[in-house]
C-alpha positions in Angstrom: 33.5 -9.1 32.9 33.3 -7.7 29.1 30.4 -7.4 27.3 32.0 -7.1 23.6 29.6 -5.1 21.4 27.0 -6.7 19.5 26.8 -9.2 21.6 23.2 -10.7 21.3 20.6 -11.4 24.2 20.9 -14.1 26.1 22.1 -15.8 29.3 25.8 -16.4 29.1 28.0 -18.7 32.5 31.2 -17.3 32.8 33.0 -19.8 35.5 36.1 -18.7 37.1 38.2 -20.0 39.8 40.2 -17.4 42.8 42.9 -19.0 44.5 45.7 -17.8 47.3 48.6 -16.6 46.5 50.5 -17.8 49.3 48.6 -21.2 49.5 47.9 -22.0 45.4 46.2 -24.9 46.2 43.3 -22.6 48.1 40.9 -22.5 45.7 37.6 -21.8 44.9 35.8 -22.0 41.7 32.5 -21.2 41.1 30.0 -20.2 37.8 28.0 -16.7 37.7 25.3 -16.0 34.6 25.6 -13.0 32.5 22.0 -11.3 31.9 22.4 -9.6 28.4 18.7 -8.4 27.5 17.1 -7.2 24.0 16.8 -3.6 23.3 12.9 -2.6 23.9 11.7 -1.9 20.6 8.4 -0.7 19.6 6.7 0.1 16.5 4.1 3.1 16.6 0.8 3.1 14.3 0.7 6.0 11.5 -1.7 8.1 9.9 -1.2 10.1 6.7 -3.7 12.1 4.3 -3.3 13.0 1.0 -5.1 14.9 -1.7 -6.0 12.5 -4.8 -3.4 9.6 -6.0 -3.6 10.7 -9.7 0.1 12.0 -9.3 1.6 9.7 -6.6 3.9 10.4 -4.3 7.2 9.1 -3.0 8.1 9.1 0.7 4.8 10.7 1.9 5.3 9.2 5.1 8.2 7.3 6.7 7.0 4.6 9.0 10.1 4.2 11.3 10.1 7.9 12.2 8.1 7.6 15.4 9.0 3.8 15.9 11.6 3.3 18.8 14.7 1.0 19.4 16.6 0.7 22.5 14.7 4.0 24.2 16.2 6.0 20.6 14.7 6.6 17.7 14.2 3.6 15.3 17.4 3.5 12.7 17.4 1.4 9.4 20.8 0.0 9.9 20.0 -1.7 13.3 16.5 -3.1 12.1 15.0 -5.2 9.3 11.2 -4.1 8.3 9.0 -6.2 6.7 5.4 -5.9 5.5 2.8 -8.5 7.3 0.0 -7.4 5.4 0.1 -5.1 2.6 -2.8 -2.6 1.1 -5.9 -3.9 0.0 -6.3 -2.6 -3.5 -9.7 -0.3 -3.9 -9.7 -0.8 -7.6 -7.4 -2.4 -9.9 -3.7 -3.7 -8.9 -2.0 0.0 -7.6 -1.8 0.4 -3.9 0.4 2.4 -1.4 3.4 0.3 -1.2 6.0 0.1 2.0 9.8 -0.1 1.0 11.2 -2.5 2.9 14.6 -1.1 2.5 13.9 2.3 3.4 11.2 2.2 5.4 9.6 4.8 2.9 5.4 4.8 2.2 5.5 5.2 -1.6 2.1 5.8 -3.6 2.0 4.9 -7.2 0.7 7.3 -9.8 -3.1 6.9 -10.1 -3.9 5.2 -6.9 -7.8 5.5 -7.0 -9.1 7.1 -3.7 -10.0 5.2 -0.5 -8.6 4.4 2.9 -5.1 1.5 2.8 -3.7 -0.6 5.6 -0.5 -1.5 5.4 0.5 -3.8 8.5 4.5 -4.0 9.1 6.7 -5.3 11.3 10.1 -4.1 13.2 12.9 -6.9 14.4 16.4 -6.8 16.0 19.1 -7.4 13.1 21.3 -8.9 16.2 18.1 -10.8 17.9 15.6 -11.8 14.9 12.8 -12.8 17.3 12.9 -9.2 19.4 10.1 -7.6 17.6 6.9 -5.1 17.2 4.1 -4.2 14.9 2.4 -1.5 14.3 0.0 -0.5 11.3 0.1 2.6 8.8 -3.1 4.3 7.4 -2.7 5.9 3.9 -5.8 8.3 3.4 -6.3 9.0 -0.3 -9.5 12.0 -0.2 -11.8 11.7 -3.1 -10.9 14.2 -5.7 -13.0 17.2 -6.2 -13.1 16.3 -9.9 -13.1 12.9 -11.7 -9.9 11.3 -12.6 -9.9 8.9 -15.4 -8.3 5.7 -15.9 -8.5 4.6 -19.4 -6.9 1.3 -19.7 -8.9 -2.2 -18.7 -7.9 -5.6 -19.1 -10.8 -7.7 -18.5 -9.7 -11.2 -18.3 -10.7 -12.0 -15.0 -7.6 -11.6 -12.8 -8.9 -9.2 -10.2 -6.8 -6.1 -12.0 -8.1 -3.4 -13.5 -11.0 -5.1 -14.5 -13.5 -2.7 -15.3 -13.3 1.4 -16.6 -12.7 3.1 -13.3 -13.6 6.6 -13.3 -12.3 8.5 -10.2 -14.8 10.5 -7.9 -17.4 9.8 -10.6 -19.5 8.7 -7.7 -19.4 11.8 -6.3 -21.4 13.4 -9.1 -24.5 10.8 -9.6 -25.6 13.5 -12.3 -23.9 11.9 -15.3 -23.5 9.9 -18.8 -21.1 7.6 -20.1 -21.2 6.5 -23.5 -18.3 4.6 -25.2 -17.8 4.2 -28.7 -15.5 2.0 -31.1 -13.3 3.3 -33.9 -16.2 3.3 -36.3 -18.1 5.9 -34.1 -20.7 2.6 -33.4 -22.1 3.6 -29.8 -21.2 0.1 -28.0 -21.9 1.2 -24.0 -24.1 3.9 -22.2 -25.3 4.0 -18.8 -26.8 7.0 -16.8 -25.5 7.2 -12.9 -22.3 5.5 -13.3 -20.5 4.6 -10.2 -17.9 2.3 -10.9 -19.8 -0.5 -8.9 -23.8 -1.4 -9.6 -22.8 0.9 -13.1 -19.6 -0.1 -14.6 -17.9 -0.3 -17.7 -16.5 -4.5 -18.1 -15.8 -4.4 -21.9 -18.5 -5.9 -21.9 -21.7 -4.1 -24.7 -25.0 -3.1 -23.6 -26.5 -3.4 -26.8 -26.4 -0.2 -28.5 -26.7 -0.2 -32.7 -25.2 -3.2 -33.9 -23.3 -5.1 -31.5 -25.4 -7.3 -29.4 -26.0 -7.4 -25.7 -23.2 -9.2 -23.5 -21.0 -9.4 -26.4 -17.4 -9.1 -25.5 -15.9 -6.3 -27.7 -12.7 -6.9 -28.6 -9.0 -5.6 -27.9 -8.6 -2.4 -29.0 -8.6 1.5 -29.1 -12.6 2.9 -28.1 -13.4 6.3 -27.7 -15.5 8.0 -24.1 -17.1 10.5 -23.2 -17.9 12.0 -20.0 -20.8 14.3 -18.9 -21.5 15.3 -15.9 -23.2 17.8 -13.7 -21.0 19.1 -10.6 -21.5 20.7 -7.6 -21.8 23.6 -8.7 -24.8 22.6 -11.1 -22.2 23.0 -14.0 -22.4 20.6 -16.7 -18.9 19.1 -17.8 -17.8 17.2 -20.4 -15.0 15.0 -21.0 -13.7 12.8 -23.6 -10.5 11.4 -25.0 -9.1 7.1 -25.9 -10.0 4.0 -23.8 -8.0 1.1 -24.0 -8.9 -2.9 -23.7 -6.3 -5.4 -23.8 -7.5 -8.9 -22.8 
């Protein structure tokens, strides 16, 4: 009996009869059942730590590398991946992302700091319901400086909703002012921390433009102070953007 290659699990009956060759009409005939079993796969969880997401990274981790199939190292061509449950964004819409395709962890440019779970799954290509999961944990450390993301669009879709200022919380010693393109001071708050003290487009009520007032679309102007850990005060300032 043959097994021809690819053949998927499953039980197969091959029946066959044996007869004499002197006496052809001595027969016998009877059935026997083929066992063909699924390759054990399993998928392993992962772990991997970067410094700061303010430059990305592509292919920081590839999730299949200590995943098995068939007692061998998983291989793309023999497996489809797909993502159960994908990153939870931190701030804004940019996560670690899993390619599918490649099996690749990829992290945008300016992924804010934090800890991402991306749950995955490994099948059989030749048996579709032979399959594991495993989880992968993308650490993102808080950078030893602030990183500044200086476009918000608050229209109350859950992205980039407010000014996020990474690892501002990290130095509770500081100012933020924002201005608009007149130089009127529309926003300040002490101890910003890009959650209780956060920037929504929103005014606070400084000079002319009245509390809660929406500002509108447009180019503003920030600035930055704050003391760090080495008791240094630093300053930083440069464009804002708010589309609605």
């Amino acid at each position: 009996v043959t097994i021809p290659a690819n053949t998927p699990a499953g039980n197969y009956p091959v029946t066959y009869t044996i007869c004499e060759v002197t006496n052809p009409l001595n027969c016998s005939t009877i059935t026997s059942t083929v066992v063909v079993s699924a390759p054990a796969i399993l998928a392993i969880d992962d772990t991997v730590t970067i410094q700061s997401g303010q430059n990305g990274a592509i292919g920081i981790i590839n999730a299949l590398t200590n995943d098995t199939f068939g007692g061998s190292s998983a291989n793309i061509s023999l497996i489809n991946i797909s993502v159960i449950t994908p990153a939870t964004p931190i701030s804004g819409s940019i996560v670690p992302v899993l390619n599918t395709i490649t099996g690749l962890v990829n992290i945008p440019a300016g992924t804010p700091a934090g800890t991402y779970i991306i749950e995955y799954r490994i099948c059989d290509k030749l048996n579709p319901s032979n399959c594991s999961t495993a989880i992968i944990t993308i650490i993102i450390a808080p950078v030893d400086d602030i990183a500044i993301y200086n476009h918000i669009t608050p229209n109350d879709d859950g992205d980039n909703e407010f000014f996020f200022i990474d690892g501002i919380q990290n130095f509770p010693d500081n100012t933020v002012e924002i201005y608009n393109r007149w130089g009127v001071l529309v926003y300040k708050a002490n101890g910003y921390d890009n959650k209780s003290v956060s920037f929504k487009g929103t005014s606070n009520g400084r000079v002319t433009v009245q509390v809660d007032e929406n500002l509108p679309e447009g180019t503003y102007y920030y600035i930055i102070r704050y003391v760090n850990k080495k008791g240094e005060t630093k300053e930083k300032a440069a464009y804002l953007y708010i589309n609605r």
